[in-house]
C-alpha positions in Angstrom: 0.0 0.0 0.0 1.3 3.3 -0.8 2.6 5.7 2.4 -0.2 8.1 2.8 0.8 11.4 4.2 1.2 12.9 7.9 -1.6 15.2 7.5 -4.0 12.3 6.4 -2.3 10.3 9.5 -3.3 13.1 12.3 -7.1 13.2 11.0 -7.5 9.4 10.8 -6.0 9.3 14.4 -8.6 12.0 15.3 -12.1 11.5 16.5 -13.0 14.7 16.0 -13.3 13.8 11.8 -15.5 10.5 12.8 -18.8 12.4 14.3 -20.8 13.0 12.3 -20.1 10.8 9.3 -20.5 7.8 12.4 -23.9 9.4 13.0 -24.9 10.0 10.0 -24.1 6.2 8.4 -26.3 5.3 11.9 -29.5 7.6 11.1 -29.2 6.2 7.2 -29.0 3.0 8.0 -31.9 2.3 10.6 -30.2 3.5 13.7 -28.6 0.4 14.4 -25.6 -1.2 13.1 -24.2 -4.7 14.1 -20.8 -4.4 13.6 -17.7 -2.3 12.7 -16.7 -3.3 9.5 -20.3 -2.8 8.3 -19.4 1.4 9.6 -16.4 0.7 7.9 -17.5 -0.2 4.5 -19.9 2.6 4.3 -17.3 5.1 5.7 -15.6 6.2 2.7 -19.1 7.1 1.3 -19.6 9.6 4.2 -16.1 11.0 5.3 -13.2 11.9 3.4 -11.3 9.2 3.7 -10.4 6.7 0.8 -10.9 3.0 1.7 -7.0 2.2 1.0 -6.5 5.1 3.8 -9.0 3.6 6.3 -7.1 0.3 5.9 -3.5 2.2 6.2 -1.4 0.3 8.8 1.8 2.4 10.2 4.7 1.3 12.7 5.0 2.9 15.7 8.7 3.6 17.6 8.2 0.6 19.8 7.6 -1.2 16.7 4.0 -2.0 16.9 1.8 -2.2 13.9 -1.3 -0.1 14.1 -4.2 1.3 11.8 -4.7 5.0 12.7 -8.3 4.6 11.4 -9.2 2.4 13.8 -8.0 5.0 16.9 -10.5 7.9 15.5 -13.4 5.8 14.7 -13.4 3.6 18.1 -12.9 6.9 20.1 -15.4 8.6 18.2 -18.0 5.5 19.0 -16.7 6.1 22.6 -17.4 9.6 22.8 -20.7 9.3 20.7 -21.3 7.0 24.1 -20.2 9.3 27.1 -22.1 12.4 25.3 -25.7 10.3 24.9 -25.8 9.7 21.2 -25.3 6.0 20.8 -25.1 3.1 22.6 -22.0 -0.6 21.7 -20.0 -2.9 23.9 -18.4 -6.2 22.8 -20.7 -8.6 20.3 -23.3 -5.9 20.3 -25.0 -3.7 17.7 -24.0 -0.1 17.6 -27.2 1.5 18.1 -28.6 5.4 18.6 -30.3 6.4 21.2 -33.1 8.6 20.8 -30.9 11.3 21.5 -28.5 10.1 18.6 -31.8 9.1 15.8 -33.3 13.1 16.6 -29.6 14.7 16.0 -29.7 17.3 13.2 -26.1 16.5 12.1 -25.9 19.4 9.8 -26.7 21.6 13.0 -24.5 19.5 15.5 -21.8 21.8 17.2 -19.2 19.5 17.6 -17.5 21.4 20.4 -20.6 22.1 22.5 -22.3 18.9 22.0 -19.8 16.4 21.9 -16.4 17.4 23.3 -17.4 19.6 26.4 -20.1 16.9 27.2 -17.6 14.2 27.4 -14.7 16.3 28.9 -15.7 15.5 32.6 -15.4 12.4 31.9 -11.9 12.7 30.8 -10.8 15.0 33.7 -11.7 12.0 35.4 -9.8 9.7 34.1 -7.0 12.3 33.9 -7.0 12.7 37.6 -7.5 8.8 38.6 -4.4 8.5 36.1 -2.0 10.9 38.0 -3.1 8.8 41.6 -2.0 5.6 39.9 1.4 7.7 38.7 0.6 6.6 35.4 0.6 9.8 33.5 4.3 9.8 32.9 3.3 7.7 29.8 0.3 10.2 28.9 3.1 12.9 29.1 5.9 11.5 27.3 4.8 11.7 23.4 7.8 9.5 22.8 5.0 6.9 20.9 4.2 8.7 17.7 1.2 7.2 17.4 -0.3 9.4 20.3 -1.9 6.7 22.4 -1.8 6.9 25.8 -2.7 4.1 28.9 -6.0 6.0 29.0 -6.8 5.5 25.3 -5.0 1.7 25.2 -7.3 0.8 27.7 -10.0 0.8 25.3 -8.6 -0.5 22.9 -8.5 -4.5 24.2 -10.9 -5.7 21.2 -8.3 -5.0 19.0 -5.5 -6.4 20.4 -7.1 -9.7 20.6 -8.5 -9.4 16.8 -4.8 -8.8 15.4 -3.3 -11.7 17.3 -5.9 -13.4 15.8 -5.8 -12.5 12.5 -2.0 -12.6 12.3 -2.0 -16.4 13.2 -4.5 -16.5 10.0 -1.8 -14.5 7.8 0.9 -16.6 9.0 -1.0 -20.2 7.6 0.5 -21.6 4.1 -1.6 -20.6 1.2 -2.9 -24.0 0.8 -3.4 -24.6 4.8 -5.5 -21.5 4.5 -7.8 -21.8 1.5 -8.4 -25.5 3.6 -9.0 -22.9 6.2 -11.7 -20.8 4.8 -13.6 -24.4 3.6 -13.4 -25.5 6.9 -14.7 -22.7 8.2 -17.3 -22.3 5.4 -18.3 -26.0 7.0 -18.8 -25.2 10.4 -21.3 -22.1 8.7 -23.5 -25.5 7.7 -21.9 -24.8 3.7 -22.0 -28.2 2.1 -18.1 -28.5 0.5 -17.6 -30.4 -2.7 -14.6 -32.8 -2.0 -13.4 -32.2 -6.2 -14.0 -28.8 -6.9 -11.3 -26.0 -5.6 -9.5 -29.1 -3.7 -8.0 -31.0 -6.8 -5.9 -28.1 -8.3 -5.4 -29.5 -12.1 -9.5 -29.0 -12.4 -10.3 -26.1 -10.0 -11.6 -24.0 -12.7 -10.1 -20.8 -10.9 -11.5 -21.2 -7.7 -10.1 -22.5 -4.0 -14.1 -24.4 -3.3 -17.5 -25.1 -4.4 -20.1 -25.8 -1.5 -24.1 -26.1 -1.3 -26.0 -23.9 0.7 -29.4 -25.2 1.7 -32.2 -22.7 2.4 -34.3 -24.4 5.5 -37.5 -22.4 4.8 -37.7 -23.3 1.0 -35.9 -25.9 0.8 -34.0 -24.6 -2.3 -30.0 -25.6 -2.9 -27.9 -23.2 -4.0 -24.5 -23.4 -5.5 -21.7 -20.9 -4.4 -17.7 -21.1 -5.4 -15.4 -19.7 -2.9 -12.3 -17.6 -4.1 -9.4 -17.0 -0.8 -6.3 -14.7 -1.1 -4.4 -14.3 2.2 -2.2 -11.0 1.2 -0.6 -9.0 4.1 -1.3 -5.5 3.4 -2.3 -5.2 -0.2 -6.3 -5.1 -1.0 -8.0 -7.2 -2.9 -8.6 -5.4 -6.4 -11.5 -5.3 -9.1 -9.8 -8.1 -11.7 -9.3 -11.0 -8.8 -13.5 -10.4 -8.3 -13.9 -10.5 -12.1 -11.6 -13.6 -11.9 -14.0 -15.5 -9.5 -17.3 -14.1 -11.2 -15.8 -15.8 -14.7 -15.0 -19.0 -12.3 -19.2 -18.9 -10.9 -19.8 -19.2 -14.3 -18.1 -21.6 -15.4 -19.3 -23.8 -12.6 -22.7 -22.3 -12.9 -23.1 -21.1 -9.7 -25.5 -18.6 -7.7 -23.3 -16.7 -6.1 -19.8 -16.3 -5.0 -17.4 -16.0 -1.6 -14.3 -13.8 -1.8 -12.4 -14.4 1.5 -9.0 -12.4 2.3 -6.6 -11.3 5.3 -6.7 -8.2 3.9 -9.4 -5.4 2.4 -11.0 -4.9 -0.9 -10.3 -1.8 -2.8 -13.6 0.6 -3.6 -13.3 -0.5 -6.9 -13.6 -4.7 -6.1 -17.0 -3.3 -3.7 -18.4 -1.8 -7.2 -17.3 -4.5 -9.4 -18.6 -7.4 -6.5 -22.1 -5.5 -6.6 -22.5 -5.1 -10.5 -23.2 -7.5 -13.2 -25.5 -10.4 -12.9 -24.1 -13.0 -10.5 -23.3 -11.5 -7.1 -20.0 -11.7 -5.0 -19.9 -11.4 -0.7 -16.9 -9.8 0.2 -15.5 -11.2 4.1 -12.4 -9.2 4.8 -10.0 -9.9 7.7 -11.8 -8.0 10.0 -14.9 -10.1 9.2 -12.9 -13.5 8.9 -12.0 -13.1 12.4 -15.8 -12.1 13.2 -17.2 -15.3 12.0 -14.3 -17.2 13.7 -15.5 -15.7 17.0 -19.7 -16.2 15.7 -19.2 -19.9 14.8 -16.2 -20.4 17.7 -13.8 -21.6 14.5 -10.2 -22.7 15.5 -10.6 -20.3 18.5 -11.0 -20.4 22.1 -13.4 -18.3 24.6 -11.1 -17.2 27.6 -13.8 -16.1 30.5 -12.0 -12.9 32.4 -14.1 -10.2 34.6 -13.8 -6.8 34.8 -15.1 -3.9 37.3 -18.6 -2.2 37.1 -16.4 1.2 36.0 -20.2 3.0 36.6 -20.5 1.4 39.6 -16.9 2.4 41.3 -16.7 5.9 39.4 -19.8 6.7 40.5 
């Protein structure tokens, strides 16, 4: 992926440019959301931020990997919370309150309404931070990435999602397309032992599987196309690859799996045309891993009522 610049950096690493678009994809969309990477996909359409720069990852000093994106729009979400407008936690939809669905976003003061709302709250933490003598971290700025213990504690989802997903990226390509099959089984896809297995006949595709409809009854056919790249998205001529593949297995639909993203133009060309193509990106991958409890593990941990004890 090409460097983006510092400028476009700062604002993805601000929550201050993820307001109102989050809102607004919320109102548009029914108020309710039930995940992030369904916010993320429509984000481009609402912000100004391309989708290769919402998928930008950048190195801290300590050597860390991290996708500024991510740090605005989960602090945004955050804020959004403290101030009223929206309610999320962990497997949960993001939903507006009725605060957050009667919001005249083109009237919003940012400043007024959002940020003094929720600067108590901060102050707070702030204060609590110092009594712990934790703030010499907060204070350094030696991490260019800006993130402090107050902002790291928030961001525990993540951590757990990239250790996740890295063990994915780390697989051998043909460990991982048996992967995404397997996973595609535990979904209740039924996998074609022939098709997409046996390479000299695969037809350009890494599996074929039946997907019964309970309510009608109906079979339908689907090939399955995986890529597991790093970094680089997914572009428009690998999803005309697999569309020319459902073809020539006469197929419904298709499955593109990756590690990584799609560009904006593999979205269009996935929605256009007559056969169409779902799109599971890494972020999702690791979704449905957690969902269908895939080649993972449930850890159970407790944490303090922070209303309770702030109170």
């Amino acid at each position: 992926m090409e460097e983006v610049s510092q400028e476009t950096v700062r604002k993805l690493n601000e929550e201050y440019n993820f307001f109102k678009p989050v809102l607004k994809i919320l109102q548009d969309n029914g108020g309710e959301l039930d995940s992030y990477s369904q916010l993320d996909k429509l984000m481009p359409q609402y912000s100004e931020f391309t989708e290769e720069e919402i998928n930008f990852k950048k190195t801290s000093r300590k050597g860390n990997d991290y996708t500024p994106y991510h740090f605005g729009r989960n602090f945004a979400i955050k804020n959004l919370s403290i101030a009223g407008y929206l309610t999320y936690s962990r497997n949960a939809p993001i939903k507006l309150t009725q605060k957050g669905l009667d919001a005249n976003i083109e009237l919003l003061d940012i400043e007024k309404d959002i940020l003094e709302v929720v600067k108590p709250y901060w102050d707070k933490k702030k204060k609590e931070a110092k009594n712990n003598k934790n703030l010499s971290e907060v204070d350094s700025g030696e991490d260019e990435d800006k993130e402090n213990s107050l902002r790291k504690k928030y961001q525990n989802d993540l951590e757990w999602q990239n250790e996740i997903l890295n063990k994915v990226k780390s697989l051998e390509w043909d460990k991982f397309e048996s992967f995404c099959r397997g996973l595609l089984t535990k979904m209740g896809f039924e996998i074609d032992s022939i098709k997409g297995i046996r390479k000299s006949n695969d037809g350009g595709i890494d599996g074929f599987g039946y997907c019964l409809d309970n309510q009608s009854l109906k079979t339908t056919r689907v090939a399955v196309q995986c890529k597991k790249y790093s970094d680089n998205p997914v572009g428009s001529p690998e999803i005309n690859n697999l569309r020319g593949a459902i073809d020539t297995h006469r197929a419904e639909y298709g499955i593109f799996i990756t590690t990584s993203y799609f560009s904006s133009e593999a979205i269009r060309s996935s929605r256009e045309g007559g056969t169409p193509i779902t799109l599971i990106n890494g972020e999702e991958l690791v979704s449905l891993m957690v969902k269908y409890k895939y080649k993972v593990y449930e850890i159970p941990t407790y944490i303090p009522d922070e209303e309770y004890f702030n109170d």
